[in-house]
Residue, then its C-alpha position, 0 to 999 in steps of 0.5 A: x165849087x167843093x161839091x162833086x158835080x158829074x156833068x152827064x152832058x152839056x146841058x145835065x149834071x148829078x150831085x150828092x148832098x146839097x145844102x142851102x148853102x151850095x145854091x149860090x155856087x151852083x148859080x155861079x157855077x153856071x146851072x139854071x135849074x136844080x131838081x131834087x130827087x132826095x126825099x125829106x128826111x131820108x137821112x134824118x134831122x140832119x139832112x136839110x129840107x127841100x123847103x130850106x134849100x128851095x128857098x136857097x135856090x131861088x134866092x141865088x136866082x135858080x129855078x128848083x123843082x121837088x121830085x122826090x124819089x124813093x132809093x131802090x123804088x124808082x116808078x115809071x111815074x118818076x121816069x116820066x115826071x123826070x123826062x118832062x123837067x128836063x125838057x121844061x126847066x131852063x138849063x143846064x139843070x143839076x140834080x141831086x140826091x144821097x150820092x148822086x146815082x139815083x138821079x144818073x138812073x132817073x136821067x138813063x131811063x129819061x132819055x132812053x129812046 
């Protein structure tokens, strides 16, 4: 896969920018669930849309959730929603967003004891 994945654990990875055409890599890669934090049209018409990329990822046989986050705008409703996909979604799960780093932060506050 040409993307740059982080692997946070065996079970969790963050990426920037994926595109419909990545979800068949990211099954192949081993992932069993994307979440998508990167909200639609944060970056303009250029950007795809969630529902082109869920559509993408369920057809390479993914399961996908839409959890759009504010950058800089993170809320205690979006850590709590966040906690209760990783323990839902079948993994290891790959999240998403600009660069990476608003999902690092989504998954910090997630596991914080």
């Amino acid at each position: 896969m040409s993307l740059p994945i982080r692997d946070l654990t065996d079970a969790f990875a963050v990426a920037p920018q994926l595109y419909p055409e990545d979800m068949q890599a990211v099954a192949e890669a081993g992932y069993k669930s994307v979440i998508i934090n990167r909200p639609d049209g944060e970056a303009g018409p250029e950007q795809p849309t969630s529902a082109a990329v869920i559509a993408a990822a369920r057809a390479a046989g993914l399961v996908v959730e839409y959890q759009p986050v504010i950058s800089g705008a993170m809320t205690d409703e979006n850590i709590v929603r966040f906690r209760e996909l990783l323990h839902e979604l079948p993994a290891p799960v790959l999240a998403y967003c600009r660069s990476g780093t608003r999902c690092f932060y989504l998954y910090q506050a997630a596991t914080q004891a």
